[in-house]
C-alpha positions in Angstrom: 0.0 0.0 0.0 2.9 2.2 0.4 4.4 1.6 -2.9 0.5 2.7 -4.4 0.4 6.0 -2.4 4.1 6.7 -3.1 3.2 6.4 -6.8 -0.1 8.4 -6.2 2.0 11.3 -4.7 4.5 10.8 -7.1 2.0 11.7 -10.3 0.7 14.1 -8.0 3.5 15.9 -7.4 4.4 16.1 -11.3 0.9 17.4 -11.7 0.8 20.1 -9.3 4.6 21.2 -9.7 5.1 21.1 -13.1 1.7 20.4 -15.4 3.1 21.3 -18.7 6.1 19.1 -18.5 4.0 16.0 -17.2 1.1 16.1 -19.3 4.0 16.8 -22.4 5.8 13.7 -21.0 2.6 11.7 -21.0 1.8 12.2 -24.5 -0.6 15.2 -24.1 -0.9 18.9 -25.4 -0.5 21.8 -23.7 -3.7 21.7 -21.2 -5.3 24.7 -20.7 -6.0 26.2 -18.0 -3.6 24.9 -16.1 -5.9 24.9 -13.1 -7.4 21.8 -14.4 -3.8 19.6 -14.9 -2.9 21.2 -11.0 -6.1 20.3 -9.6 -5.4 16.9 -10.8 -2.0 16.7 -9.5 -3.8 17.6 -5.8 -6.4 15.4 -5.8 -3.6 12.8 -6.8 -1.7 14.1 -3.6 -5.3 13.6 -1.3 -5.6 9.9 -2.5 -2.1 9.5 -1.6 -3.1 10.5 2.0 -6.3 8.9 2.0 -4.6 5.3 1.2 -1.8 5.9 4.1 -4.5 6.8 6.7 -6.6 3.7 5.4 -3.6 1.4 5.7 -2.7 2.6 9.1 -6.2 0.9 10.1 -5.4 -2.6 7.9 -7.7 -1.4 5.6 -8.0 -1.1 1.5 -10.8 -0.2 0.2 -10.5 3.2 -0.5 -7.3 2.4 -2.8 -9.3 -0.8 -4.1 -12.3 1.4 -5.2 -10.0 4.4 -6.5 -8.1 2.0 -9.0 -11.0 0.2 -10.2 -13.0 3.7 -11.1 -9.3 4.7 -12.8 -8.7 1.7 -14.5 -12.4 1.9 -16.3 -12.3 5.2 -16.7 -8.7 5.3 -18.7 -10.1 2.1 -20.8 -12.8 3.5 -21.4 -11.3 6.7 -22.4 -8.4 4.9 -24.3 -10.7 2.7 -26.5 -12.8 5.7 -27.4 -9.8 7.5 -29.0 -8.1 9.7 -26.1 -4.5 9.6 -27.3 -1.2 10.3 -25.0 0.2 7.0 -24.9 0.6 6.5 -21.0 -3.6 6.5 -21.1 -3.5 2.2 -21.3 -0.5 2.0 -19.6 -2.2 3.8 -16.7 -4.9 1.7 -17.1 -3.2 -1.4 -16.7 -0.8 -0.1 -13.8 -4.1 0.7 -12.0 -5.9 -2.1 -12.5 -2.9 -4.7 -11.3 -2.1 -1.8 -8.4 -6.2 -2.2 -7.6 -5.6 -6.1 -7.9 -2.6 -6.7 -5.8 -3.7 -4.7 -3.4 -7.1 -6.6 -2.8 -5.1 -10.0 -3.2 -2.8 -9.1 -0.3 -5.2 -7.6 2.0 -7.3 -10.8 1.7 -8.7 -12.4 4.9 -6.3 -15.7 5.6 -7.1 -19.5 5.0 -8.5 -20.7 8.2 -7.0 -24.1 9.0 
């Protein structure tokens, strides 16, 4: 879980700090306003946050819920045409991030 909201605050960070250069890097245009790319970049950050307070308690759902919606919603977006070429690779890191992280939090066998 640490490794996910490292990554979260990671993208975040790039967002918020310096939007043209990530969204450039990502395979995007120049987004305007910039409001939009930085608002992304803290929301990024608050996820981050949310998935270290949840993990604190031995809990995942918050990150489960939060990858599945992002995975969909970059599919989605991907197989109706968005371009930038990290848009399925996104998809597919969230989706086995969202997966793992299930699979590990996962009540154990009884015996």
């Amino acid at each position: 879980m640490i490794l996910v909201a490292a990554h979260s605050a990671a993208v975040g960070i790039a967002l918020a700090a310096f939007p043209e250069w990530t969204t450039a890097f990502a395979g995007f245009g120049p987004v305007r306003p910039i409001f939009f790319a930085r608002q992304a970049g803290v929301f990024h950050l608050v996820l981050a946050a949310g998935y270290l307070l949840e993990a604190r308690r031995g809990g995942v759902a918050l990150l489960v819920t939060a990858k599945t919606i992002a995975a969909v919603f970059l599919a989605a977006s991907w197989l109706a045409g968005v371009p930038g070429w990290s848009v399925p690779l996104s998809a597919a890191g969230d989706a086995l991030m969202g997966m793992a992280a299930a699979w590990l939090a996962r009540p154990a066998p009884r015996r």
